[in-house]
C-alpha positions in Angstrom: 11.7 9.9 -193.3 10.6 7.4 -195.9 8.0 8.6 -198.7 4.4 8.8 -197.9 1.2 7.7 -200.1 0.6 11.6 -199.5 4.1 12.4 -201.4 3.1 9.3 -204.0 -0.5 10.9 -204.6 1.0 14.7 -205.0 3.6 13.7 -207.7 0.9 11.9 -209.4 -1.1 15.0 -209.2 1.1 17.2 -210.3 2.7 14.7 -213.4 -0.9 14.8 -214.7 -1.3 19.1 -214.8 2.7 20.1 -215.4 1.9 21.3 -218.6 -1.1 23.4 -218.2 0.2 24.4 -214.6 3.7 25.6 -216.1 1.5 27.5 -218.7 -0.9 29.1 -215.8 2.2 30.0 -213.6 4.5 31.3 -216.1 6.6 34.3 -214.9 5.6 34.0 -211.2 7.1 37.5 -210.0 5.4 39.4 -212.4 3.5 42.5 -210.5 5.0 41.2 -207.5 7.9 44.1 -206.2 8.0 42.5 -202.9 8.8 39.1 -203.5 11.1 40.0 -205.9 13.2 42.3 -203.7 13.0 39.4 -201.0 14.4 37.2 -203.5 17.3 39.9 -204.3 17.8 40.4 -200.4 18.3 36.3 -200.1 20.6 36.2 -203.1 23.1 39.0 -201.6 22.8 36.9 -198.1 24.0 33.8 -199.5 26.7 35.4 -201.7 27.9 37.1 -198.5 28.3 33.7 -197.2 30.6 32.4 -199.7 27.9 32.2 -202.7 27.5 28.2 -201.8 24.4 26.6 -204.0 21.1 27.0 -203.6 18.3 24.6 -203.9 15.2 25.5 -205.4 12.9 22.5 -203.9 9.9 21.5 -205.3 10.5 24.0 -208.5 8.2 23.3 -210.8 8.8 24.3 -214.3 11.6 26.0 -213.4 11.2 29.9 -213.6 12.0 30.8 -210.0 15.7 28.3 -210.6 16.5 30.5 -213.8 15.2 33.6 -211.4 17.5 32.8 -209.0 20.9 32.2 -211.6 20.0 35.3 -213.0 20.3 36.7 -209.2 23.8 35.4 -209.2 23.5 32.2 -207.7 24.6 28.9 -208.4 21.0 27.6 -208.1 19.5 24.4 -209.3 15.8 22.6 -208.8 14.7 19.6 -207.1 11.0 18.3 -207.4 9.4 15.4 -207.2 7.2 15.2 -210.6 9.7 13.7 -212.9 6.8 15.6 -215.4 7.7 18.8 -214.2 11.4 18.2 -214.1 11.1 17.2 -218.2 9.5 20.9 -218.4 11.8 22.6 -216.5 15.0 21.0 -218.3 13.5 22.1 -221.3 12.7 25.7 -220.4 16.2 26.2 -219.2 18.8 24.2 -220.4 22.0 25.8 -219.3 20.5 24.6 -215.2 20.5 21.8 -213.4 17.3 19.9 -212.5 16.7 16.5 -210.5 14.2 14.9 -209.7 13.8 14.3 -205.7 12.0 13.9 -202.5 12.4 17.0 -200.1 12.5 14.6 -197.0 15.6 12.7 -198.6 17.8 15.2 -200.4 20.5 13.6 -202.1 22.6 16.4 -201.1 25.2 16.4 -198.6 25.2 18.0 -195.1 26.1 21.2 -194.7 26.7 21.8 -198.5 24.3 24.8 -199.4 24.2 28.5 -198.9 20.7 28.7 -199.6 17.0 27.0 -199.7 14.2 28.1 -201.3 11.2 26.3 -200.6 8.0 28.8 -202.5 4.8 27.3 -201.4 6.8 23.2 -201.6 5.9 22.5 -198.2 1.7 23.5 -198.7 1.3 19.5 -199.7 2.9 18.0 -196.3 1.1 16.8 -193.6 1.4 18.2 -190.1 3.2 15.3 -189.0 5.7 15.0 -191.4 6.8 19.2 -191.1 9.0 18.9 -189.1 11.3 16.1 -190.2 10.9 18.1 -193.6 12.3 21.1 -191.8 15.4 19.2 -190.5 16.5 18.2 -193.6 16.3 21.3 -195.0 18.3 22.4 -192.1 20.6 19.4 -193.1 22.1 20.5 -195.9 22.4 23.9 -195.2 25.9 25.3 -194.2 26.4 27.4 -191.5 25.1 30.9 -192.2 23.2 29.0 -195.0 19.7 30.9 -195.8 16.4 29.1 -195.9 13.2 31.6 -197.3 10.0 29.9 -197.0 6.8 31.3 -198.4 3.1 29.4 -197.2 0.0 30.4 -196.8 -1.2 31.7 -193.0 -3.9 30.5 -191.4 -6.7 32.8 -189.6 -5.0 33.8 -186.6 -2.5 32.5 -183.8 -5.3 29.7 -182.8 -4.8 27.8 -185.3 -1.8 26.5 -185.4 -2.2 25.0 -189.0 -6.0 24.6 -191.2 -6.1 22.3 -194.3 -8.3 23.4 -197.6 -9.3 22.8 -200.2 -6.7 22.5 -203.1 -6.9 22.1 -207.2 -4.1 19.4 -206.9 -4.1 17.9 -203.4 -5.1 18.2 -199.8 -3.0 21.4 -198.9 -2.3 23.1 -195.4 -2.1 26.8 -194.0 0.3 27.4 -191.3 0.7 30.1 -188.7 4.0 31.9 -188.8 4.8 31.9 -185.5 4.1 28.3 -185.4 6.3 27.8 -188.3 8.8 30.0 -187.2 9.2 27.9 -183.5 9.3 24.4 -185.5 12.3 26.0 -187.7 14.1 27.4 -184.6 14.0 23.8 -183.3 15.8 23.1 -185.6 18.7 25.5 -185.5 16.9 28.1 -188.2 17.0 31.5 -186.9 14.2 33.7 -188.0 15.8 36.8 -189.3 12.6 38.5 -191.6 8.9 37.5 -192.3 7.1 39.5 -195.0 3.3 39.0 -194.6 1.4 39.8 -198.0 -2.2 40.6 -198.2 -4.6 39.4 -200.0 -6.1 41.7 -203.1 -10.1 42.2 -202.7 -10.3 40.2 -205.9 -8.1 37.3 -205.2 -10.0 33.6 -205.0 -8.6 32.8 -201.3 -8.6 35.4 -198.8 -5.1 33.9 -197.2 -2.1 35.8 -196.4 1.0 35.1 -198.0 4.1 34.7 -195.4 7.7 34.7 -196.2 9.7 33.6 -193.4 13.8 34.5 -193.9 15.9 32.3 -191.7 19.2 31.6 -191.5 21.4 28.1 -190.0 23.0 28.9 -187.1 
């Protein structure tokens, strides 16, 4: 899968906010118990499994990486705004941050325990899904844990709805559509958590976390 004037445009996007988006987003869990103890659940998974790396992809500044070593895990971040990979290097210098494209890791297959994709795959196009899952699915080990958090769409009709985002063109899935495109791919669906949204929040989407794991 070769890169897209859809992944060209996003980096660009993001490049010209990382600063004022790292300052917006800092501390990402805070007041949220449920993601957190998702994240805690994933981390004692993938230590059962012989504790292999995990990949935080498309990570930002960083926070959920150091989140994550802090978990116990040997975690490091991949994203493709070389912007937001200067942040994140200087936010927390004891990890280990590259810049990358999610549809070419330059990570070998079958080398992870774990991959955390948070809201990375809202930017790619329906098309490209897919191919974006398999390489996540790549580079996972057997037993390897993939937790993927997206925004739903309106019901089971819709099978994925674009919107309007602050960066880029951005795209809601449905879970069970999700879920069949990551079975395809030999990811087993093991846990979804479904958020709500508050009264007061801007978007009235659901938040989904799907759990899956390589089989």
């Amino acid at each position: 899968m070769t890169e897209s004037d859809t992944v060209h445009a996003t980096r660009a996007a993001y490049d010209a906010i990382a600063p004022t988006y790292a300052e917006q987003f800092r501390d990402p869990l805070r007041d949220r118990p449920l993601e957190r103890g998702l994240l805690s659940a994933f981390a004692e998974l993938v230590r059962t499994n012989g504790d292999g790396g995990v990949a935080d992809l498309g990570c930002g500044p960083g926070d959920l990486t150091a989140h994550l070593h802090g978990l116990g895990l040997t975690a490091f971040g991949v994203d493709a705004s070389p912007v937001m990979i200067e942040l994140a290097r200087a936010a927390h210098p004891g990890l280990r941050f590259e810049v990358g494209s999610m549809a070419a890791l330059d990570i070998g297959d079958g080398t992870l325990g774990g991959v955390l994709a948070r809201w990375s795959v809202i930017h790619t196009p329906p098309r490209d899904l897919p191919s974006l899952l398999a390489e996540f699915a790549r580079v996972l080990a057997p037993g390897g844990q993939l937790l993927i958090e997206f925004p739903a769409t309106d019901g089971p009709g819709h099978e994925t709805q674009s919107y309007d985002h602050a960066v880029t063109t951005a795209y809601r899935w449905s879970p069970d559509h999700l879920a069949g495109l990551l079975r395809a791919h030999g990811l087993a669906e093991s846990a979804r958590l479904v958020i709500q949204p508050k009264p007061t929040d801007r978007r009235q989407f659901r938040e989904v976390q799907l759990l899956a794991c390589r089989v």
